[in-house]
C-alpha positions in Angstrom: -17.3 4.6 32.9 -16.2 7.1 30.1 -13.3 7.7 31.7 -12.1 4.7 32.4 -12.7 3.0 29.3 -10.8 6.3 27.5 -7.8 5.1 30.1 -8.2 1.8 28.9 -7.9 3.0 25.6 -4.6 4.6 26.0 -3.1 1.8 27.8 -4.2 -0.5 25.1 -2.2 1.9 22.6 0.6 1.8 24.4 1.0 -1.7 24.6 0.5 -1.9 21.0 3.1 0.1 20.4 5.7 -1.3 22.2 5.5 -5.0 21.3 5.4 -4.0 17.3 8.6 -2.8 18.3 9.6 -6.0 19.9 9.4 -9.1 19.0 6.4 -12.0 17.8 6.2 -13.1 21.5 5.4 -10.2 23.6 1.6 -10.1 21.7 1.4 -13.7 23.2 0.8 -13.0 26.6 3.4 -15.4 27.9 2.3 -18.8 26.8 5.0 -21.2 25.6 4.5 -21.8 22.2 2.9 -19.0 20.5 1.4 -18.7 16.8 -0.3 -15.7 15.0 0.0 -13.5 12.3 -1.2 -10.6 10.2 -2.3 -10.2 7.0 -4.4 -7.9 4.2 -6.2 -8.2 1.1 -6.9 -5.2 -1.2 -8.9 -4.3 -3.8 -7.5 -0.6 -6.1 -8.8 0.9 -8.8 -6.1 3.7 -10.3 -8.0 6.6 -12.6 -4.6 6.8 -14.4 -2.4 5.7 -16.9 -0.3 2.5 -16.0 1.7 3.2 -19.1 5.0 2.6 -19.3 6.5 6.2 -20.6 3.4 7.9 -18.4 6.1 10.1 -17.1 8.4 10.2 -20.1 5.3 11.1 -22.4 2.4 12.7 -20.0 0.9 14.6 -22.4 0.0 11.4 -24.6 -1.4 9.7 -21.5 -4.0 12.1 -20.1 -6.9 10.8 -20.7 -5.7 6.8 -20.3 -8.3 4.3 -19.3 -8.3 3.7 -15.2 -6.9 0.2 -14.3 -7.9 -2.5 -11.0 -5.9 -4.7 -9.0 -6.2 -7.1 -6.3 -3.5 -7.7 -4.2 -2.6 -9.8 -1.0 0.5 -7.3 0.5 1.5 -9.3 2.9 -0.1 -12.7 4.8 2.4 -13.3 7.5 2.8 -16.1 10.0 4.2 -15.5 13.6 5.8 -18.6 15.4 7.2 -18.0 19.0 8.9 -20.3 21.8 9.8 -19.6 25.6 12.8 -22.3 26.0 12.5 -21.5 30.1 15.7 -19.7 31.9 15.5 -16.3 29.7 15.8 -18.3 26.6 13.3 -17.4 23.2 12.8 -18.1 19.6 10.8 -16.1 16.9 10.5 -15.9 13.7 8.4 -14.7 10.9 7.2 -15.7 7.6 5.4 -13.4 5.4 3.7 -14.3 1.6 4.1 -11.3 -0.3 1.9 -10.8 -3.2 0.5 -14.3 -2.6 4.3 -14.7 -4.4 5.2 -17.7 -6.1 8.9 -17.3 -5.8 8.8 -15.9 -9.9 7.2 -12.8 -11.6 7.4 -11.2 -14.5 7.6 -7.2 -13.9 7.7 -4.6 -16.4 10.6 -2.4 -15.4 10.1 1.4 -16.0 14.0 2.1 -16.0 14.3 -0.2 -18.8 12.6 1.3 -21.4 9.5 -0.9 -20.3 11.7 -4.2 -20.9 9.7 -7.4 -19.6 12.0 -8.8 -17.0 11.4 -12.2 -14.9 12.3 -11.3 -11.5 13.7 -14.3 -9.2 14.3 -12.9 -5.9 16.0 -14.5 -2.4 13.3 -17.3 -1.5 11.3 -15.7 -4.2 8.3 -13.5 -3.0 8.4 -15.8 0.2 10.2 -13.9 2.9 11.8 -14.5 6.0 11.3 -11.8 7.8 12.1 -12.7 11.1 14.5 -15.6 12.9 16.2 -15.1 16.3 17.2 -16.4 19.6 17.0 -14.5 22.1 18.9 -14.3 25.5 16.5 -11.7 28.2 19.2 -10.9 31.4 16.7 -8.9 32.7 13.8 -6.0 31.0 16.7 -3.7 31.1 19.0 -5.9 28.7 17.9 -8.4 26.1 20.5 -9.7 23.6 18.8 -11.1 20.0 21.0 -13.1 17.3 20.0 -14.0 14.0 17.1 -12.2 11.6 15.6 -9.3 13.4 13.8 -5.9 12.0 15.4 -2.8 11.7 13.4 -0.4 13.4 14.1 2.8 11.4 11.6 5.1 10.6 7.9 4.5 11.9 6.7 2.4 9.4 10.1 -0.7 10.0 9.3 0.1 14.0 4.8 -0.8 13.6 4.5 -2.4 10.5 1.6 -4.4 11.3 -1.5 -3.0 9.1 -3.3 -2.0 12.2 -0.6 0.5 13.0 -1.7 2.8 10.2 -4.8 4.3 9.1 -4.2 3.9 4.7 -4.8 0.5 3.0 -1.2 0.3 1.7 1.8 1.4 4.0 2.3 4.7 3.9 4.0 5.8 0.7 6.8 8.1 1.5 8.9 5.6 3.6 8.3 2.8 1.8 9.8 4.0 -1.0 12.8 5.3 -0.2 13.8 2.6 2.6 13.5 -1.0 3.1 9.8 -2.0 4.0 10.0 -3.9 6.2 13.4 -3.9 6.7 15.2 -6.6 8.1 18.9 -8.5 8.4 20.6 -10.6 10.5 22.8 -9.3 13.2 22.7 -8.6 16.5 20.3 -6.5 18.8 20.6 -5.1 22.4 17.7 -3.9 23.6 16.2 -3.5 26.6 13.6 -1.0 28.9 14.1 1.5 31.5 11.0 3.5 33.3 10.2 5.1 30.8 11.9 4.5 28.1 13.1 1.6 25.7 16.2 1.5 23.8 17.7 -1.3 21.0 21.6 -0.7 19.6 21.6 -3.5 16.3 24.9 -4.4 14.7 24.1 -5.6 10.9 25.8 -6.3 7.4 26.0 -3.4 5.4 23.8 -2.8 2.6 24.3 -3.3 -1.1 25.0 -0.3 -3.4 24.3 -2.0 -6.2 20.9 -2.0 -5.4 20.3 1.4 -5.0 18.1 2.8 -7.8 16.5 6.7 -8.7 13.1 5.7 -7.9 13.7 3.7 -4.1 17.0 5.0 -2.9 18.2 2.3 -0.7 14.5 0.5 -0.4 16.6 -2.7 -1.9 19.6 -2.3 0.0 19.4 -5.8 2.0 18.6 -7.4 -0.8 20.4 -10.2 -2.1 20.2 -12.2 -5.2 22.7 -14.9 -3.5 22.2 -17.9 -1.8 23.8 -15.6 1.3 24.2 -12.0 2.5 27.4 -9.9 1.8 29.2 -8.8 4.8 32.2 -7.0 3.4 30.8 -3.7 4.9 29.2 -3.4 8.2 26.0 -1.1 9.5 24.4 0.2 12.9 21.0 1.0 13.8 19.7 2.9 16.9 16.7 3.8 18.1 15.1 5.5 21.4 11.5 5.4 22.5 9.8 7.4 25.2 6.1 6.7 26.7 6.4 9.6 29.4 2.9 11.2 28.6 0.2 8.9 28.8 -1.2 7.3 25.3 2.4 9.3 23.8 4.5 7.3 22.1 8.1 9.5 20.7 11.0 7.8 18.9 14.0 8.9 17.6 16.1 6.5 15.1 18.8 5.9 13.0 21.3 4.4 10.4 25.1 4.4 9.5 26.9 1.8 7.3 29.1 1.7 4.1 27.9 0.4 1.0 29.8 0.6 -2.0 31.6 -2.9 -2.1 29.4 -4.7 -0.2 28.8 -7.5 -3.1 30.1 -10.7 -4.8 32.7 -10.8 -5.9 35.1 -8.2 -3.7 36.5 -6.3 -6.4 39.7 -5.4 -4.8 40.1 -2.5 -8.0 38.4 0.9 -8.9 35.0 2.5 -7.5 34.6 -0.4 -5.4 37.8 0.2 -3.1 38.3 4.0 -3.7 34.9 5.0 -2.4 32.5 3.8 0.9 28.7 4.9 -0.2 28.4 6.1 3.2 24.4 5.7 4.4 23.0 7.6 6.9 19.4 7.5 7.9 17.7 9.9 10.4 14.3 9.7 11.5 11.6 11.2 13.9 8.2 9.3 14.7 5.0 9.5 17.3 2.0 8.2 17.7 -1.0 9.5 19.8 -4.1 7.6 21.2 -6.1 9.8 23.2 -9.6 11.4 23.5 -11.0 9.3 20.8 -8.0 10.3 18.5 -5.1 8.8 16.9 -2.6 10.8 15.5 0.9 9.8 14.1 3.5 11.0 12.1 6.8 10.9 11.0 9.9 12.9 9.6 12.7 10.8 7.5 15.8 12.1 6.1 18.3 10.3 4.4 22.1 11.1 3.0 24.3 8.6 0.5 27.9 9.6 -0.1 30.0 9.1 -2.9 26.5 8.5 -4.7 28.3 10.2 -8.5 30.2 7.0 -8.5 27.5 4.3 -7.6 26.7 4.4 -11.9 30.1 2.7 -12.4 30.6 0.5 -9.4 32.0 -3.2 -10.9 28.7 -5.3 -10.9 26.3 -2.5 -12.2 28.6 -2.4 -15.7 28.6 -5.9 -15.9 25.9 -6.5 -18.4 25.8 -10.5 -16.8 25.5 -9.3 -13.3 21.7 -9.3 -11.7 22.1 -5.2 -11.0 21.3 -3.5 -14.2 20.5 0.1 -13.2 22.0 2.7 -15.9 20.5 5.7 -13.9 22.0 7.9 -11.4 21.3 7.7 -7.6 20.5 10.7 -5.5 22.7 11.9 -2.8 19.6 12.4 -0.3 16.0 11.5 0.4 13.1 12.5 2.5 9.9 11.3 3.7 7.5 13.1 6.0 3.9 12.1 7.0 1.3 12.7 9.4 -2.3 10.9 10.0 -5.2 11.8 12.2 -8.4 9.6 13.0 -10.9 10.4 15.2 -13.2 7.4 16.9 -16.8 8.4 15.8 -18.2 5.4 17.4 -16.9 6.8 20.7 -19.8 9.1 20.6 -22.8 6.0 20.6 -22.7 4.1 23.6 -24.6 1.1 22.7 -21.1 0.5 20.1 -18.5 1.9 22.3 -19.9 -0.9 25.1 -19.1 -3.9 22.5 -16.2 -2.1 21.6 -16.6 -1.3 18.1 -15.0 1.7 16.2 -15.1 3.8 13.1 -12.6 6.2 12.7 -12.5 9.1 10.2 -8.7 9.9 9.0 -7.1 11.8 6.6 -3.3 11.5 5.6 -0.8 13.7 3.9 3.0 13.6 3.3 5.8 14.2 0.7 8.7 12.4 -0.2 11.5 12.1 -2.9 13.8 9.6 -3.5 16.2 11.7 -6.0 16.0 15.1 -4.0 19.2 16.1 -5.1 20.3 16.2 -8.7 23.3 13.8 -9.4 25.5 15.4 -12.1 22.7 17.8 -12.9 20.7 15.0 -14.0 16.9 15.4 -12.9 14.0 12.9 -12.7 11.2 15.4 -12.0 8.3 12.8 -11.6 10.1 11.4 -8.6 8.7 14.2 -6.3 5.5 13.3 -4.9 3.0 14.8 -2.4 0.1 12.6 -1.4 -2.8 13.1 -0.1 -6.0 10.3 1.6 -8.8 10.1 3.8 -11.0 7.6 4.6 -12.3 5.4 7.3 -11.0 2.2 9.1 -14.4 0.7 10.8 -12.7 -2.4 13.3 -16.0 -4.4 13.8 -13.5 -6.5 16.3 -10.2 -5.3 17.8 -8.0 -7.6 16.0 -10.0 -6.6 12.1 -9.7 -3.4 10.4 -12.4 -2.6 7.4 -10.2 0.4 5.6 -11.6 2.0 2.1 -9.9 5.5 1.2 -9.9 7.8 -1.8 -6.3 8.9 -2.1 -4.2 11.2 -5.1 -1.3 11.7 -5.9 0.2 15.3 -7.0 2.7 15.8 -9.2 4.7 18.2 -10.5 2.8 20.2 -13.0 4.2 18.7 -16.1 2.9 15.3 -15.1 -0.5 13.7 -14.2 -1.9 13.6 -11.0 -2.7 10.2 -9.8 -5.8 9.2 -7.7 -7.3 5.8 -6.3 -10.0 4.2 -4.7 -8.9 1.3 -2.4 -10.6 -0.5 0.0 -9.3 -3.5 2.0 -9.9 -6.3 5.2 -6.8 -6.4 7.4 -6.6 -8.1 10.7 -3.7 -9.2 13.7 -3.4 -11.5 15.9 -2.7 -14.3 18.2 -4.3 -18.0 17.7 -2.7 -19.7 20.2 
């Protein structure tokens, strides 16, 4: 009974993995019209300054009062519809923030300026809004708002796929989280194996910052999406070892002149702001463990000249970053849970599981000095554990003590955070 229920286990993983990677339908088991969602609420509680010159100033904010938030992430709804004859629709909506479509943020890179942020439909994203065309499970052609699977944390964003209350750190700062644009997707599976080839709209330069890299690449503050430059994504999967899951992925597009208006003059048709992404990911589920992990690395060309591209010196423009962006980035991570549950039978029969995890990674999004200009606080290891106690399959219970470490001259920076986060189908 051990056995197979371990078996079980490892299929079940599996199958999770692949249809994060897919699309809002294959979780619905094949019915017609399907609706679900996922969603989390958080509770934080930072022992460190929230200052705005904390890193400018460390010394002066040492010993800074602790500060709490609650947050709703993300509250996303999944709407899905077989047409007959190979023929689907998806699409996904996600609340971020409980967003309102207006904030007011206090921007760091500003000198701690208030600003009033008014994003694309606000903090109300589409995330997700295709048709699809399914030849055969070999070749599937999608057109229209899809996710970019690059990286582990774009491929499984779902808050079940990972063990931390927030999504892990490293990757979603330096790349779109999730990301996602519209364009076109081939993507199919073979034995054992799946593949997707995505042709998209390059991303925006003038978005880049010191901090995220290209995190607000797709971004737009227009009623549409540029498409002066274009972009590719790949990526490759492979499930040969049971409860194994390996992908390799990728990104290449041009950048720099990728707005509104085309400036037909200076920076913006002398250079390309070539972005190229590579990334490594796995995840494990076997034994009563879950293991996954991730290697990012990222490379931005002409990035000396992104400071005076035409819309980030135009003081009326909506991109006002004065600092300089970094050539590369990188963001590893790995996670390991074990299932202590798995241990008691009268809770592994009703399926119930606590697992113990611990987390580490490192990233930076400026890992290369732009004309010798440094922002030191930028590089970050991070460390968590914690436990995730499902009570149900489709509900996680997470609470974690995590810290951040800094380089010596700054502050370390830990948490407490504890958060309910659950996925699924309703209909």
């Amino acid at each position: 009974m051990y056995i197979l229920l371990a078996m079980l286990g490892m299929a079940t993983a599996t199958q999770a993995q692949e249809s994060a990677a897919d699309s809002v339908l294959q979780h619905a088991g094949g019915r017609r019209l399907s609706v679900g969602g996922y969603g989390e609420i958080n509770f934080s509680r930072n022992f460190y300054s929230d200052h705005v010159s904390r890193y400018s100033q460390p010394e002066e904010h040492r010993n800074d009062p602790s500060h709490g938030r609650f947050d709703i992430p993300h509250a996303v709804i999944y709407l899905g519809y077989d047409f007959g004859q190979g023929w689907t629709f998806g699409t996904e909506i996600e609340f971020e923030h409980g967003g309102n479509g207006l904030a007011y943020e206090k921007e760091d890179e500003e000198g701690g300026e208030w600003e009033q942020e008014v994003e694309k439909g606000g903090e109300v994203e589409l995330e997700q809004f295709w048709l699809q065309k399914s030849f055969s499970k070999a070749l599937n052609l999608r057109v229209g708002h899809i996710v970019v699977p690059v990286g582990l944390n774009n491929a499984h964003h779902e808050p079940l796929n990972y063990f931390t209350v927030y999504r892990p750190e490293g990757e979603n700062t330096i790349m779109p989280s999730t990301w996602h644009q519209t364009g076109l997707s081939l993507w199919g599976r073979s034995g054992d194996f799946r593949y997707e080839a995505q042709f998209l709209a390059g991303l925006n330069a003038d978005n880049f910052t010191n901090v995220n890299w290209i995190k607000n690449g797709p971004k737009s503050p227009l009623e549409f999406d540029v498409a002066n430059k274009y972009g590719a994504a790949l990526r490759l999967d492979n499930y040969s070892v049971p409860g194994l899951r390996i992908g390799l992925s990728g990104y290449y597009g041009h950048s720099i002149g990728n707005s509104y208006p085309n400036n037909a003059a200076g920076v913006d048709a002398e250079y390309k702001g070539q972005v190229v992404v590579g990334a490594f990911d796995f995840t494990y589920k076997g034994h009563n463990w879950i293991v996954r992990g991730q290697a990012d690395y990222g490379y931005l060309g002409d990035a000396a000249q992104l400071k005076y591209v035409y819309n980030r010196l135009n003081s009326k423009s909506p991109y006002k970053h004065s600092a300089y962006v970094s050539k590369n980035a990188y963001a590893v991570g790995i996670e390991a849970g074990y299932d202590v549950f798995a241990h008691v039978r009268s809770l592994r029969d009703r399926q119930k599981q606590l697992y113990v995890f611990g987390r580490y990674e490192a990233y930076n999004p400026y890992a290369s000095q732009t004309k010798g200009t440094a922002y030191n606080y930028t590089a970050v290891k991070r460390m968590a554990f914690g436990v995730n106690y499902y009570p149900i399959r489709q509900v996680a219970v997470k609470a974690e003590y995590s810290k951040r470490l800094l380089k010596s001259i700054y502050n370390d920076e830990p948490s407490v955070n504890v958060s309910v986060a659950y996925e699924g189908f309703f209909k």
